[in-house]
N, C-alpha and C positions, 0 to 999 in steps of 0.2 A: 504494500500500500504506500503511493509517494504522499509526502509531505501533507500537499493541496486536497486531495481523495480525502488522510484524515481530519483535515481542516475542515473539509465540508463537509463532514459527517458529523461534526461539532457542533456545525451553526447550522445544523441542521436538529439538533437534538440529542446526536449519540456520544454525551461527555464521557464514556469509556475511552474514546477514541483520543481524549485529550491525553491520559497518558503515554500514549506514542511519542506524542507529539513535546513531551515532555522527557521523555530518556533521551530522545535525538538532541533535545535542543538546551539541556541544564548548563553542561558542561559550557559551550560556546557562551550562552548568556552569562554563565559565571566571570567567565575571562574578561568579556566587553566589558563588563560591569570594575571587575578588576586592575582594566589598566585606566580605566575614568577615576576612581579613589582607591585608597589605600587598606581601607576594613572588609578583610574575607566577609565576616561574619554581614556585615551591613551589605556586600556583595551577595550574600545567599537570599539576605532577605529582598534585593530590588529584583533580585532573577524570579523569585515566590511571584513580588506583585505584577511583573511582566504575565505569567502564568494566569494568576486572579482577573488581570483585566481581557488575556484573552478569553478565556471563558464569559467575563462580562458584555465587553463586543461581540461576541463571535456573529452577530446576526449583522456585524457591518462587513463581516470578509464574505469578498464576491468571488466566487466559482470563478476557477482557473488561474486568478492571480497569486502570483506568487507566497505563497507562504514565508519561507525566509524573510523575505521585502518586507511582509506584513509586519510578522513579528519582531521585526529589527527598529521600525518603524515605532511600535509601542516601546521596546526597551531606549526608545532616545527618550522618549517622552516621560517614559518612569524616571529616566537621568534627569529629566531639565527638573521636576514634581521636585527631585531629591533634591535638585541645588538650590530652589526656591527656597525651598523648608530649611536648609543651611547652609546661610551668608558665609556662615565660616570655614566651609569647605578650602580645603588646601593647596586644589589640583591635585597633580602623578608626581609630589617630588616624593612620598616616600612609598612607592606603588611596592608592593613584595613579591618576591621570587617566584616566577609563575611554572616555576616546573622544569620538568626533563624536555620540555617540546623544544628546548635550543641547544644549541651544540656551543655557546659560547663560553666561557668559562664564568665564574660568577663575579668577575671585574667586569669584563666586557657587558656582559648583563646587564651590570649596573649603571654603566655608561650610555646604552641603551634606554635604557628608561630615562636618566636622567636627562639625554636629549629629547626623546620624546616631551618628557614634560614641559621644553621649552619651545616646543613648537604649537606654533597660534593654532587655536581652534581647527580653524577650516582644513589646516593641512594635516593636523593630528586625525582627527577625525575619518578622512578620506584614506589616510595610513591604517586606522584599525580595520576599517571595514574591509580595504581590499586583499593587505595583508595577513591580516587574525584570523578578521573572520571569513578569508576565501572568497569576497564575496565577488562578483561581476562588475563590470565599470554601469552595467548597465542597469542590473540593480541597486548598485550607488547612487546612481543617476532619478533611478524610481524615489528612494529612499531620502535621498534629500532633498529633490526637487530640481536636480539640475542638470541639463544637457551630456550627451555622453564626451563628447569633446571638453566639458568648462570638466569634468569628473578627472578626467584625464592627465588635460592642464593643469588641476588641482594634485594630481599624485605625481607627476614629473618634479612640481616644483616644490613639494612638499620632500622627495628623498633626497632633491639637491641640498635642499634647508637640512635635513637632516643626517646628513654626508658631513655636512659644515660643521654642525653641531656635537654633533658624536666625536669627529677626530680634534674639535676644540677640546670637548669635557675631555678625552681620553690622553690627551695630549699635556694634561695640566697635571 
């Protein structure tokens, strides 16, 4: 059963079908959620209300469109929810060790992040989604609202910036 099939069997009534949709999709939303702020634990709980509000909408996802998009879509919105609710939020400078999925060593790691966290929004941004989370330029493009070319633009100039930034912080 792909993605969309579960999806629609959701908003259509058969919330069984949401736990599918939920073992495929924890892990990813964990991470996205984790390189935005620094608390796993507060990470588990925004990937929960990503979960909560799909089930809440589910009668606004339209038959054949992407799922992923969908869903990625709400998990920005749980993000903006959470930086409303705290001013005091700190950005990615102290984001934690995301695991075995790199082969860097855990200096380089940290160099990593730490450029990451100095890159502006729009280009951090376009970086998690195509890089993290695999996703398409073309559902980057769904997903934020912008052109596959301005998506593009955006991630050329987003890993020059962050070429820059990485050999400065590793450099120091």
């Amino acid at each position: 059963m792909t993605d969309e099939q579960a999806m629609y069997a959701v908003s259509q009534g058969d919330l069984d079908k949401a736990a599918i949709l939920y073992e495929r999709y924890k892990k990813s939303l964990l991470n996205f959620f984790l390189y935005r702020q620094s608390d796993r634990e507060n990470a588990r709980d925004l990937t929960q209300q990503v979960f909560l509000r799909m089930l809440r909408y589910r009668h606004t996802y339209r038959e054949g469109a992407s799922f992923r998009t969908w869903v990625l879509e709400i998990a920005r919105n749980v993000f903006f929810d959470y930086l409303k609710q705290n001013p005091t939020y700190s950005d990615l400078a102290d984001v934690p060790d995301m695991g075995e999925s790199y082969d860097e060593t855990e200096e380089q790691h940290q160099y990593l992040h730490n450029a990451l966290a100095q890159l502006p929004d729009q280009y951090r941004e376009v970086l998690l989604l195509s890089r993290f989370q695999n996703m398409s330029y073309e559902e980057i493009g769904q997903t934020l609202g912008l052109s596959v070319a301005n998506v593009k633009v955006r991630v050329f100039r987003a890993m020059q910036k962050l070429r820059d930034l990485y050999f400065n912080v590793s450099s120091e």
